[in-house]
Backbone as a ProteinNet text record, in pm:
[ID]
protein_1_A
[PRIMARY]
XXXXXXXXXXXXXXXXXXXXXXXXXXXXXXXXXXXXXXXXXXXXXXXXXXXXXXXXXXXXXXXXXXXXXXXXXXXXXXXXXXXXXXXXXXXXXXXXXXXXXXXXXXXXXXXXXXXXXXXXXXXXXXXXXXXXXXXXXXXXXXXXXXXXXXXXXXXXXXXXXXXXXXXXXXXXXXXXXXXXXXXXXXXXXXXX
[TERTIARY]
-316.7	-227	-308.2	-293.7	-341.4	-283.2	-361.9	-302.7	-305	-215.4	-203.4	-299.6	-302.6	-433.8	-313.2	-403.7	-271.8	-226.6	-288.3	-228.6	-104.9	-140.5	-12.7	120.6	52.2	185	258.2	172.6	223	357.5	282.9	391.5	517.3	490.3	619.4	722.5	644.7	693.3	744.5	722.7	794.3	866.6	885.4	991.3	1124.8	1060.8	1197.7	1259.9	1177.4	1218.6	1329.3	1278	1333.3	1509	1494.7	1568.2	1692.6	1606.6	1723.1	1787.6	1719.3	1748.9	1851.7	1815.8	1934	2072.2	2057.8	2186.9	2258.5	2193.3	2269.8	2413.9	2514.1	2589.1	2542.8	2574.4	2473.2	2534.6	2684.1	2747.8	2675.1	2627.9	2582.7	2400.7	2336.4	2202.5	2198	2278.6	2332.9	2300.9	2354.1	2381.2	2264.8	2137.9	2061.8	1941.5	1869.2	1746.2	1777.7	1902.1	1916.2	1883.8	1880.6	1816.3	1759.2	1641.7	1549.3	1606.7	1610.5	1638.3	1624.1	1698.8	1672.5	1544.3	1514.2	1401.6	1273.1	1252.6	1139.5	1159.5	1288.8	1287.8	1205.5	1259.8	1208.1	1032.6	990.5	840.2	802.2	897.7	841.1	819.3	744.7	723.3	834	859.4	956.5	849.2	716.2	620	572.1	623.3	519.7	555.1	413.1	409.1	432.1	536.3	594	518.1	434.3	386.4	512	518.2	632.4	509.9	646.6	597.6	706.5	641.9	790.1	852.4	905.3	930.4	948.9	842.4	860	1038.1	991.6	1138.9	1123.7	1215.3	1263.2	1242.2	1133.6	1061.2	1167.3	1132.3	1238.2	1253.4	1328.6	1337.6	1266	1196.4	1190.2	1263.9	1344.1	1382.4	1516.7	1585.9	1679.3	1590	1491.9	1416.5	1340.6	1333.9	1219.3	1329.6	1465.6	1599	1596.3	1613.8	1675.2	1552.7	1410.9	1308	1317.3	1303.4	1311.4	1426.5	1578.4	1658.5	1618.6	1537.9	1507.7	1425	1332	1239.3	1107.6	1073.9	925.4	901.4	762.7	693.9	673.6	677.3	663.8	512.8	449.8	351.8	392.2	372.9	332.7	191.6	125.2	13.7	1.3	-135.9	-210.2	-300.7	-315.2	-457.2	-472.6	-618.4	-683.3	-672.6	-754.7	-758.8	-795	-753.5	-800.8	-975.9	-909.9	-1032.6	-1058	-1014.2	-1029.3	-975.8	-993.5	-930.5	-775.3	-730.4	-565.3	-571.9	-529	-512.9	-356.4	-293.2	-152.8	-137.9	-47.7	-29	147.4	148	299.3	431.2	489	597.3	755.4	779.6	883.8	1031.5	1023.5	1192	1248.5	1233.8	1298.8	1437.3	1524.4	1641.8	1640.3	1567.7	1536.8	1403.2	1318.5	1162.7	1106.6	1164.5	1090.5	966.1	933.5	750.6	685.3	685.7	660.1	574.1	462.6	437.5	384.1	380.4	332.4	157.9	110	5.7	-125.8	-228	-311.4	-244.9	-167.7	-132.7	48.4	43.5	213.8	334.4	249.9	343.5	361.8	510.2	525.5	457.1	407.8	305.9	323.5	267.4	289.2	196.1	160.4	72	-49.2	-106.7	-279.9	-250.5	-184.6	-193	-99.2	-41.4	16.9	-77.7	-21.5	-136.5	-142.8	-280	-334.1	-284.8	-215.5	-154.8	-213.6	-210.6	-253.5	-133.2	-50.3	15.4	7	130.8	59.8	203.7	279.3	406.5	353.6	331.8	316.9	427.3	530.2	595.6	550	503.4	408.2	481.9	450	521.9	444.3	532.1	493.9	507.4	461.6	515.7	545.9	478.2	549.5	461.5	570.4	494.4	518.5	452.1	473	564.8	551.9	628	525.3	467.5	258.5	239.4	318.2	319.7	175.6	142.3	30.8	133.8	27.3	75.3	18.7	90.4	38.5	65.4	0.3	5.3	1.1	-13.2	-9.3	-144.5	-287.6	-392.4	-508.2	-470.2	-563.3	-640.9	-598.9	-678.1	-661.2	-582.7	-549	-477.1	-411.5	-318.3	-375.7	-500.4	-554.2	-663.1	-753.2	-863.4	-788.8	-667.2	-651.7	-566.3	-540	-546.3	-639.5	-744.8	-881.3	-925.1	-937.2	-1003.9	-874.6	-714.1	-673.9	-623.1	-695.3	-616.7	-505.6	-508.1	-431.6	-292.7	-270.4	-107.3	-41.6	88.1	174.9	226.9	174.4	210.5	283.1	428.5	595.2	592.4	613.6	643.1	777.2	811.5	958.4	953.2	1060.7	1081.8	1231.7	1269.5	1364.4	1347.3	1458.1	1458.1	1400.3	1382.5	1324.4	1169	1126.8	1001.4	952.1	1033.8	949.6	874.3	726.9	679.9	621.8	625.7	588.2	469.2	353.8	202	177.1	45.8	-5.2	-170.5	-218.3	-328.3	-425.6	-513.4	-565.7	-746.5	-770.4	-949.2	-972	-1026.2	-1132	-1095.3	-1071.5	-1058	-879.5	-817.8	-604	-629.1	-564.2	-518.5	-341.5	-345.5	-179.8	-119.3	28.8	76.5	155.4	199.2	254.4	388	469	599.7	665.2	754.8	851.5	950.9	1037.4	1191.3	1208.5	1324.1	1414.2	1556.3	1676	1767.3	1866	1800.7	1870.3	1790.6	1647.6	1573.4	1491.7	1385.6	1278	1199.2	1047.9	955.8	858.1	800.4	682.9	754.2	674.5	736.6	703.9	806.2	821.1	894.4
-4181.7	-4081.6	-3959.7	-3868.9	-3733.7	-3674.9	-3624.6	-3600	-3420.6	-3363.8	-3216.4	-3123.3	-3040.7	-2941.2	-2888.8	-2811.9	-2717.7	-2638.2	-2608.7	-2458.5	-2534	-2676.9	-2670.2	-2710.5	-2750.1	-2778.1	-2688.4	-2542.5	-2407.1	-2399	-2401.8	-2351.2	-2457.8	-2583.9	-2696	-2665	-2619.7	-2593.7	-2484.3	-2392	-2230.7	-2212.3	-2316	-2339.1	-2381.3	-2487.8	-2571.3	-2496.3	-2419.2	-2322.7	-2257.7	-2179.1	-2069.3	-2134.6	-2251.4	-2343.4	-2390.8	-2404.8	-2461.4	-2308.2	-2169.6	-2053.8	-2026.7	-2028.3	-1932	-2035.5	-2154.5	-2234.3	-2224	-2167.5	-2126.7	-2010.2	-2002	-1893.4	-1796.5	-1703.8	-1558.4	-1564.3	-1562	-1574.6	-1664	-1797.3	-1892.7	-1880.4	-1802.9	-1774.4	-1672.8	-1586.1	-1470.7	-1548.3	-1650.5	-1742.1	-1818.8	-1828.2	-1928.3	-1828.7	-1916.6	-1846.4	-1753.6	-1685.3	-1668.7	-1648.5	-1764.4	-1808.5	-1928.2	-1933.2	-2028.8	-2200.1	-2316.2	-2419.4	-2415.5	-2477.1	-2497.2	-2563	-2675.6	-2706.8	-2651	-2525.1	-2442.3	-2343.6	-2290.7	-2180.2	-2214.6	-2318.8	-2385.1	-2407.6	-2405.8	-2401.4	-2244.9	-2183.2	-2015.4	-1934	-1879.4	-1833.3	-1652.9	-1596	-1510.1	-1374.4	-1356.8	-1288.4	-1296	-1418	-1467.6	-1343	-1295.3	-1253.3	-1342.3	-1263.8	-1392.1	-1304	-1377.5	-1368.4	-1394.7	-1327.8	-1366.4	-1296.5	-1314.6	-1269.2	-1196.7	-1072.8	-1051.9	-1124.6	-1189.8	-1274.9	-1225.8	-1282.7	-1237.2	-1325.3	-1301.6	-1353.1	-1500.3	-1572.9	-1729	-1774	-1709.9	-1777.8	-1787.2	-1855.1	-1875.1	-1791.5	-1702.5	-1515.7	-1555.1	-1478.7	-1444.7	-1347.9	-1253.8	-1164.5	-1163.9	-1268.4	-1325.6	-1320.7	-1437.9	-1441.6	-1353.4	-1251.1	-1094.9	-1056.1	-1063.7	-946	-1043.7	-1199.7	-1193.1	-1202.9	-1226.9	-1195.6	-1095.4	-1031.5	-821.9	-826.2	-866.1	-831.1	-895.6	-1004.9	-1132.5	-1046.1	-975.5	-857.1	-913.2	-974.4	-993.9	-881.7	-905.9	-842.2	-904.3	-826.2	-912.9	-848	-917.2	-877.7	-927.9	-903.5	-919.7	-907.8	-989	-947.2	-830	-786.8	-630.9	-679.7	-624.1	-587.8	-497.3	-426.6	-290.9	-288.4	-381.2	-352	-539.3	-518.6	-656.7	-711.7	-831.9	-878	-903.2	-801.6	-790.8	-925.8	-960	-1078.3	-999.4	-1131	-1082.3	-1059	-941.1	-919.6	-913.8	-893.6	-886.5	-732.5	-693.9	-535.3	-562.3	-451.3	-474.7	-400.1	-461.3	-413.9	-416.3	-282.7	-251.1	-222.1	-240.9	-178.9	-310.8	-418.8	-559.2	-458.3	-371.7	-394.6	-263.4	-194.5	-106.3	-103.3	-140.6	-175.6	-62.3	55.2	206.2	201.3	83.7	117.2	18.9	-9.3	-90.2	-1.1	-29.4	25.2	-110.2	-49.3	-149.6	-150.3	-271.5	-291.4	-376.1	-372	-405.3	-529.6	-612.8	-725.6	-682.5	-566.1	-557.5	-607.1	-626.1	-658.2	-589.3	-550.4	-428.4	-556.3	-426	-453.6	-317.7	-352.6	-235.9	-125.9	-17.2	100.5	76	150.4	157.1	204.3	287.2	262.3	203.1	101.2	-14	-22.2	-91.8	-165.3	-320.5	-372.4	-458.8	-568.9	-706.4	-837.2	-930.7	-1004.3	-1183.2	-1249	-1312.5	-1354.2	-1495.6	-1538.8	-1655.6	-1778.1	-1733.3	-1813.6	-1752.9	-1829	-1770.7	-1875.7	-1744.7	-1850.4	-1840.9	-1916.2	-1952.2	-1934.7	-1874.8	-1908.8	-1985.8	-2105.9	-2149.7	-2242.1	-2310.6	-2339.9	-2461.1	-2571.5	-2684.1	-2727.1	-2852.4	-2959.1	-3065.5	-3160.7	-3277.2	-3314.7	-3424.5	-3512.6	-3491.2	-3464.4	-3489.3	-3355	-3275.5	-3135.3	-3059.7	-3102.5	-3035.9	-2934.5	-2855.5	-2675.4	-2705.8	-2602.5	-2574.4	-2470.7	-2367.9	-2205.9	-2149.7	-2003.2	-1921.7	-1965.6	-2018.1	-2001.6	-1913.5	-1821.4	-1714.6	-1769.9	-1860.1	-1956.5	-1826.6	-1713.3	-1669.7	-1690.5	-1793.3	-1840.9	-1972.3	-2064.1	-2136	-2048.6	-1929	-1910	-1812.3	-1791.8	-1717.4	-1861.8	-1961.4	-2058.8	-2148.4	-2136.8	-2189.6	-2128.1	-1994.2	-1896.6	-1860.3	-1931.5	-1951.2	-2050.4	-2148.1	-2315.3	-2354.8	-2250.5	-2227.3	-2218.3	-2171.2	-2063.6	-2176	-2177.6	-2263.4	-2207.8	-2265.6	-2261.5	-2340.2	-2247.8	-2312.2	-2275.4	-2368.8	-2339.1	-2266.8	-2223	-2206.2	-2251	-2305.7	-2372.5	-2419.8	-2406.2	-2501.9	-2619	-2690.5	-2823.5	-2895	-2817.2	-2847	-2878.5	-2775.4	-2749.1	-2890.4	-2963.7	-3126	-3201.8	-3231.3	-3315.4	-3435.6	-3535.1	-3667.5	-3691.6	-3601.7	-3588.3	-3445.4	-3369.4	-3280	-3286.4	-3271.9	-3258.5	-3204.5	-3189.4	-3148.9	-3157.9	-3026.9	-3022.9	-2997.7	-3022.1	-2974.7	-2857.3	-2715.3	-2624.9	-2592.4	-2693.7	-2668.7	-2740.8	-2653.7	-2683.3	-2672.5	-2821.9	-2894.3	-2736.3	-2773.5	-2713.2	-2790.1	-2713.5	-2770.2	-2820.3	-2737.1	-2771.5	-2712	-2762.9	-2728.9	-2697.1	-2579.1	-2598.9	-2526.1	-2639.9	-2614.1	-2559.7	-2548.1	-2548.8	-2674.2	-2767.7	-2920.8	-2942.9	-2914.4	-2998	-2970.3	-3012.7	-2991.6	-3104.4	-3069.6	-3183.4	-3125	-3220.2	-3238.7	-3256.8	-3213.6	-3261.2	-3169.3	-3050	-2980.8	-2992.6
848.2	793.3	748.8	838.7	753.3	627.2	519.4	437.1	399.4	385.5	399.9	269.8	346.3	255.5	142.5	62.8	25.1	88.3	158.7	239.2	286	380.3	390.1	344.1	203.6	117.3	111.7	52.1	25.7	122.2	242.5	357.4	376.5	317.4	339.5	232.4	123.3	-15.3	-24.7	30.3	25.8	105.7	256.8	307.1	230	174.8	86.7	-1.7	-83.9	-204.5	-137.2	-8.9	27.1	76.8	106.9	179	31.4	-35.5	-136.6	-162.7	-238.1	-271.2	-174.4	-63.9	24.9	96.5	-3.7	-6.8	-120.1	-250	-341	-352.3	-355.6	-362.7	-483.8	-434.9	-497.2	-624.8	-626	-789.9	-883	-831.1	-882.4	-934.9	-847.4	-826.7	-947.5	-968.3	-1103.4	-1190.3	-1180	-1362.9	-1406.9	-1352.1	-1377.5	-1440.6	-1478.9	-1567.7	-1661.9	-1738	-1825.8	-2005.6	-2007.3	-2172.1	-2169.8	-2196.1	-2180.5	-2317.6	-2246.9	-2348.2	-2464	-2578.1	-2680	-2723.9	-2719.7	-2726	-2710.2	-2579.7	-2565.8	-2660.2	-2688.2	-2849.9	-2950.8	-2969.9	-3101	-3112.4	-2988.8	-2960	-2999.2	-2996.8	-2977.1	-3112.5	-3175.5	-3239.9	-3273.5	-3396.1	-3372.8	-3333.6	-3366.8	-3311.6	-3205.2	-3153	-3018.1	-2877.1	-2844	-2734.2	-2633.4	-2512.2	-2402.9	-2300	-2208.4	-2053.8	-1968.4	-1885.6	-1798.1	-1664.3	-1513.9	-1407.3	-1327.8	-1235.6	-1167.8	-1061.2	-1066.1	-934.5	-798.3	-708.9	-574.4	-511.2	-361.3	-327.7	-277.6	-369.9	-363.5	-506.4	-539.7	-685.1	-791.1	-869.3	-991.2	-1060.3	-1094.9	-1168.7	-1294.6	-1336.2	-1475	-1570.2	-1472.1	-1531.5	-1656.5	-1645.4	-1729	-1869	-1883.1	-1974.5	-1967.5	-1943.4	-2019.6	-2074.8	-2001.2	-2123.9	-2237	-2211.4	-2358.7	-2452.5	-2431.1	-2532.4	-2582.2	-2492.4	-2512.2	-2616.3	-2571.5	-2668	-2864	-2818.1	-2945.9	-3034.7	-2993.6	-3069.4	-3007	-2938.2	-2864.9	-2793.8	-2743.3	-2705.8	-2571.4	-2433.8	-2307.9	-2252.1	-2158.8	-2123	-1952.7	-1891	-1739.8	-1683.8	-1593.9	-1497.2	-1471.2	-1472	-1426.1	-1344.5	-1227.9	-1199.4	-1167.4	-1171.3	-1172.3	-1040.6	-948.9	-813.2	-761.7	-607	-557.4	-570.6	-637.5	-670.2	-803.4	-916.5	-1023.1	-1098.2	-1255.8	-1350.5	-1347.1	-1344.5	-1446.1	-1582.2	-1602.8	-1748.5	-1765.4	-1900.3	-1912	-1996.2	-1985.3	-2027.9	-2069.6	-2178.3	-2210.6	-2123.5	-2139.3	-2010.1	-2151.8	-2171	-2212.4	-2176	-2080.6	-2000.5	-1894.1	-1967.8	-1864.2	-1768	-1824.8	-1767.8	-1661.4	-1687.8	-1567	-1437.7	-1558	-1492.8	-1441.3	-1535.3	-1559.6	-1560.2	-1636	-1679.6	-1522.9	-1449.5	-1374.1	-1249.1	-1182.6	-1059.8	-969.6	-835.9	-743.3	-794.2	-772.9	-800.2	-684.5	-674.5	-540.1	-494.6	-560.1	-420.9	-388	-372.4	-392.9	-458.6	-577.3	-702.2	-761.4	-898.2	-947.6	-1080.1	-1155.8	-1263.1	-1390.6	-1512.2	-1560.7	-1538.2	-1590.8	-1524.4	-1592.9	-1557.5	-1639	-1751.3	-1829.5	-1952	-2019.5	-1990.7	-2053	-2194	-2278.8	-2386.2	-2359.3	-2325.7	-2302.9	-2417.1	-2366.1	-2429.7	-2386.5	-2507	-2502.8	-2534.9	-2380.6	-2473.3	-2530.2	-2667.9	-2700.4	-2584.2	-2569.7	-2434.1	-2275.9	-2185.9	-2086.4	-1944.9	-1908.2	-1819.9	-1679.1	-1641.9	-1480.7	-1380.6	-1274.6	-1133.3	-1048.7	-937.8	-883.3	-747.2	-656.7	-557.2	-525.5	-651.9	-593.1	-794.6	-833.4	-966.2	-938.2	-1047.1	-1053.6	-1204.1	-1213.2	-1370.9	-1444	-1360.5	-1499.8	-1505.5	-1454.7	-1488.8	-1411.2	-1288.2	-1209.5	-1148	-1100	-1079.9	-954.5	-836.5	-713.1	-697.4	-727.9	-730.8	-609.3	-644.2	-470.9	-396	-460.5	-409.5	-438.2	-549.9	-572.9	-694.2	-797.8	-912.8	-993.5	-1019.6	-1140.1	-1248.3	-1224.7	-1339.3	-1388.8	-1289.7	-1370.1	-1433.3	-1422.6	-1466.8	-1585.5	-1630.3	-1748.3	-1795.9	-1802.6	-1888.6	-1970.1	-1817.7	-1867.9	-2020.5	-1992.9	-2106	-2225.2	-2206.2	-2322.3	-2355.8	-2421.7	-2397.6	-2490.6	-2606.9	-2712.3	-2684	-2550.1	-2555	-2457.7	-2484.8	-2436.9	-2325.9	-2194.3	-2054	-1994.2	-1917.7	-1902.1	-1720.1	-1676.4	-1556.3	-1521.7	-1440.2	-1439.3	-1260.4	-1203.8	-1067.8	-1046.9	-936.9	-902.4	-894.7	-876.9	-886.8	-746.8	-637.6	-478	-470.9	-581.6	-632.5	-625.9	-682.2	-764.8	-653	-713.3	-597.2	-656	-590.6	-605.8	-678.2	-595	-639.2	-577.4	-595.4	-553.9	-571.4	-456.9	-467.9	-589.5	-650.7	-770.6	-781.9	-829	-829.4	-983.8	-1005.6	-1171.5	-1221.8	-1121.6	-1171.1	-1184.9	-1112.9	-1177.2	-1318.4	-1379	-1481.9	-1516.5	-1543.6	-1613.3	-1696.8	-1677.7	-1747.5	-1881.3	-2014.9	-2131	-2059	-1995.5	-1935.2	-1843.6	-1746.5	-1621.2	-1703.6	-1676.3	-1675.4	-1533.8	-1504	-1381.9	-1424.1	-1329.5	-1353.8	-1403.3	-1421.9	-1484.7	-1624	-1597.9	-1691.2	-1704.9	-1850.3	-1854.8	-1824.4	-1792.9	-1794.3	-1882	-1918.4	-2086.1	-2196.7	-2306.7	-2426.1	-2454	-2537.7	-2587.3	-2760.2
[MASK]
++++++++++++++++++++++++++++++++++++++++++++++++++++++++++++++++++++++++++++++++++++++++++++++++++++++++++++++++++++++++++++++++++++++++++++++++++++++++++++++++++++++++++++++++++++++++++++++++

């Protein structure tokens, strides 16, 4: 039995995503990601800076949860990078509902601008392409979202995924690092 690299999980897994997403009815796809569980509130601090991401296409939105933080009185931060190649840093992103402050950034992501003010945040919600129950991450491949966890072990890291997402096992090296918790559209996983 061969057993698949990541790469080609990525590609089995972003099939499925895309596969469950574009079986959703759009009215229905509107209503989800919204307001993040009770239980993860209660984890959240009323100061707490929230990491979020912009969601590419299939991924689980974040954008529900940047309005209602934004509306809560937090502070949101999103991914920056200067240029390809560079660390992820997070910069504050003020305008969830227009995304005024936002530009495209070296991997064609909208990001906030260079003079954003530079955030740590202490919530960071993850994007990603496939988890487990044990809460392993299978990211895009670039090891930026494990190497800015590495260097903050403090801050509580939330996956966000569909429920297609879920995988049995996933491959895993020294340098992935677990996340605190999944929420899907049914449920959470970890203990929060």
């Amino acid at each position: 039995m061969t057993i698949p690299t990541k790469s080609d999980l990525r590609r089995t897994l972003r099939a499925v995503r895309k596969a469950h997403v574009q079986a959703l009815p759009q009215n229905i796809r509107g209503l989800l990601f919204h307001r993040p569980p009770a239980p993860l509130l209660a984890r959240i601090g009323d100061e707490a800076v929230i990491g979020l991401y912009h969601a590419g296409p299939f991924e689980a939105p974040a954008g529900g949860y940047a309005r209602f933080f934004h509306d809560a009185g937090h502070r949101l931060a999103l991914p920056r990078f200067a240029a390809m190649g560079a660390p992820m840093t997070f910069a504050q992103h003020t305008d969830p509902y227009a995304e005024s402050d936002l530009e495209v950034g070296p991997y064609g992501m909208l990001q906030p601008g260079a003079d954003a003010e530079r955030l740590i945040p202490d919530v960071l919600f993850v994007p990603l392409v496939g988890f487990t129950a044990d809460l392993d991450r299978l990211g895009q491949g670039g090891g930026h979202y494990d190497r800015w966890v590495a260097e903050h072990p403090l801050r509580l890291a939330v996956g966000l995924a569909w429920d297609a997402q879920a995988c049995d096992t996933l491959p895993t090296e020294p340098h992935d690092k677990a996340l605190d918790a999944v929420v899907t559209t049914t449920r959470i996983y970890g203990k929060l």
